[in-house]
Every structure is written in C-alpha cells, then in structure tokens.
C-alpha positions in Angstrom: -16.1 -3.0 1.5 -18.1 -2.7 4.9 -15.0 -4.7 6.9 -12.3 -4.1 5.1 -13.3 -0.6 3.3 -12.4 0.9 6.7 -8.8 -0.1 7.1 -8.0 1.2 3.5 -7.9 4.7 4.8 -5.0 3.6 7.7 -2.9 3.9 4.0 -3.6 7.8 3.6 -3.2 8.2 7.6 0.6 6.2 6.9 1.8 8.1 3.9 0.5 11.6 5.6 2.6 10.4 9.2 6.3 9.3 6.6 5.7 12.4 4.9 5.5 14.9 7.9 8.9 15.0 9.0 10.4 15.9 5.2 8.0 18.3 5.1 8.9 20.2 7.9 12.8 19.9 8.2 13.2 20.5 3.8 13.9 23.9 2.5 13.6 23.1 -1.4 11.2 21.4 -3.5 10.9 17.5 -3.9 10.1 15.7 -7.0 7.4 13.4 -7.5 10.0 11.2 -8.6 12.3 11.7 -5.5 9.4 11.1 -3.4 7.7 7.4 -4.8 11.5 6.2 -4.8 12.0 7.2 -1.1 8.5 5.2 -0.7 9.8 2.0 -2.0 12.4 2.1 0.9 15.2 4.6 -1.0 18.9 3.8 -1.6 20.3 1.6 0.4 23.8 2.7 0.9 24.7 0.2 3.2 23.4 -2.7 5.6 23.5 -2.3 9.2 21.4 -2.1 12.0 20.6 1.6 11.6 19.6 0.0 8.0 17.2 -2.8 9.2 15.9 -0.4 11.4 14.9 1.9 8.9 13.9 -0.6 6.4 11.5 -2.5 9.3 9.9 1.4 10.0 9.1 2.0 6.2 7.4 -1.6 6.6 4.9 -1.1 9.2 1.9 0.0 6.6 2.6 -3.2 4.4 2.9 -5.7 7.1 -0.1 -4.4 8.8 -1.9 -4.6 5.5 -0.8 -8.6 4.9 -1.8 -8.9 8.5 -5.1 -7.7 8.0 -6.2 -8.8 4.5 -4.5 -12.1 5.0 -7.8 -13.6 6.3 -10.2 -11.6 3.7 -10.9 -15.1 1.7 -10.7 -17.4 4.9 -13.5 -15.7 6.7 -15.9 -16.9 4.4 -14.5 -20.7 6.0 -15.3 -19.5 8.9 -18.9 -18.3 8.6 -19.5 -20.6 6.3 -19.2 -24.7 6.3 -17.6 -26.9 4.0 -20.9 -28.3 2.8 -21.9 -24.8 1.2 -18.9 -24.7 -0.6 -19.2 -27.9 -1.6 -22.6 -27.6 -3.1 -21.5 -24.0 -4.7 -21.6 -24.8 -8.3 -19.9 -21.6 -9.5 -16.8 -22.1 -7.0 -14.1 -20.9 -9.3 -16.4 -18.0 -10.2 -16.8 -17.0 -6.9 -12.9 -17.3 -6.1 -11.8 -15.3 -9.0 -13.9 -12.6 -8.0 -12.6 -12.7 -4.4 -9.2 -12.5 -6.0 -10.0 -9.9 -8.0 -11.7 -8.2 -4.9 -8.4 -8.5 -3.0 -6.2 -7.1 -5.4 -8.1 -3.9 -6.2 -8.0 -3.4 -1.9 -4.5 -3.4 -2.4 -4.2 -1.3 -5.4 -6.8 1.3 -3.5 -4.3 0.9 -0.4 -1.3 1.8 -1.9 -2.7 4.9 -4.2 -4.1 5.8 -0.3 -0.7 5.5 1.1 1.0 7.4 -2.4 -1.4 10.2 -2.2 -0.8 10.3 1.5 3.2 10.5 1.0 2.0 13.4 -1.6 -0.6 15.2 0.0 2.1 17.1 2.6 4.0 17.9 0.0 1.2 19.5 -2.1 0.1 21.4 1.3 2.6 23.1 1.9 3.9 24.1 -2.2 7.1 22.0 -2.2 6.4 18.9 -4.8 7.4 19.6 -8.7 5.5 17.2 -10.5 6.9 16.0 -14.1 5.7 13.4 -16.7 8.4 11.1 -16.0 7.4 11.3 -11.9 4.1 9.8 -12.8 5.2 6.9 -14.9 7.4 5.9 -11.8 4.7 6.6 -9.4 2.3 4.3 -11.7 5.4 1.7 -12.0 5.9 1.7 -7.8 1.6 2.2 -7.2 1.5 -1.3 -9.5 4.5 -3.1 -8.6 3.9 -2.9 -4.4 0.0 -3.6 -4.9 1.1 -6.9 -6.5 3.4 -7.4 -4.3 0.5 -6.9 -0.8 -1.8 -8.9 -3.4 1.1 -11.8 -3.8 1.9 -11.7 0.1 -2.0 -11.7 1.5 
C-alpha cells in the first residue's frame, strides 16, 4: 500500500471532476441508479466521433489505472532476480496473494471513483437513493473492478 496506496485516491479526485459539471448545470434530483449507469459510459445512442470522443474521456481514470497497476507484480522482477524466485518454495502462495492484492486495489479504486461520482451529488442535496440503485451500483462497483483486475 506504500506505492500504490497513493494513486487509489486519483479514483475519488476522477469521480468528484465527471461529476462537477452535472452538478452544476442540473435543476432536479438524480438517482443513484441514473448516476452508476452514466459511470459505465451511458446509452450509446449512436457511434460517431462526438461518440468515441466521449467514450475515450469517460476512459481516462481506467486507462490510467491499467497503466499504473500493470507493473504491480513485475516490479518484484525487477528488484528481485530470477534466482530468488527460483529458490521461493511457496511461489504459488506468494502469487495468489499478489493477485488477490491486485484485485482488492481495483475494487478500492473503483468504490473511490463511485463515491467520487456520488459525493457532488450528496453535497449539494440532489441524489435520491433507492434499494434497487445500490444493487446496480454493487453490480457496476464489481463488474468494472474485474474488469481493471482482468486488464492489469
């Protein structure tokens, strides 16, 4: 958590900078629900540029996170030899628990970046929040996190 811990909160900073300008220009209240679909890219009504365009905006936060996280497991290659690994008796142990490590960074990322979307919202009184928002929210927070897990 020392390196990587740190880039984790770039999530919240994302979600809080997507979220600003419905804050601001919106008049009525959002849904929770509303909101987690218009974080996993919206409707697409049609594909143009405008579209890809969009689309390539909305992925900045995950791209910089498969950028970054990419070489979590590799930098122990590179401070380390081949000959430790190759003496480590617990290797699979070890690489499991990496793993593991590497997908609960991208679960913590992307509830960041979901209660960054949200926290605007809540601000400023204009989020209703129902029981069938959350399950969504839950379904989108674990679908994208294996998803940047899958990718990195």
């Amino acid at each position: 958590m020392k390196i990587y811990g740190k880039y984790l909160f770039m999530a919240f900073i994302w979600g809080c900078i997507f979220s600003l300008y419905g804050v601001m220009y919106t008049k009525e209240t959002l849904s929770l629900q509303q909101l987690a679909i218009d974080t996993s890219f919206g409707v697409i009504s049609a594909c143009n540029r405008i579209t890809v365009v969009i689309l390539l905006e909305r992925m900045v936060p995950y791209i910089v996170f498969i950028i970054l996280f990419s070489t979590y497991i590799y930098q122990h290659f590179c401070y380390s030899s081949v000959y430790f690994f190759s003496r480590c008796t617990k290797r699979w142990q070890w690489f499991i628990r990496e793993q593991l490590r590497l997908f609960i960074y991208a679960l913590i990322y992307m509830v960041l970046m979901m209660l960054g979307r949200v926290f605007p919202y809540i601000l400023c009184n204009k989020l209703s929040i129902d029981i069938i928002s959350i399950e969504v929210v839950c379904i989108i927070v674990g679908v994208f996190s294996i998803w940047l897990f899958t990718a990195s």
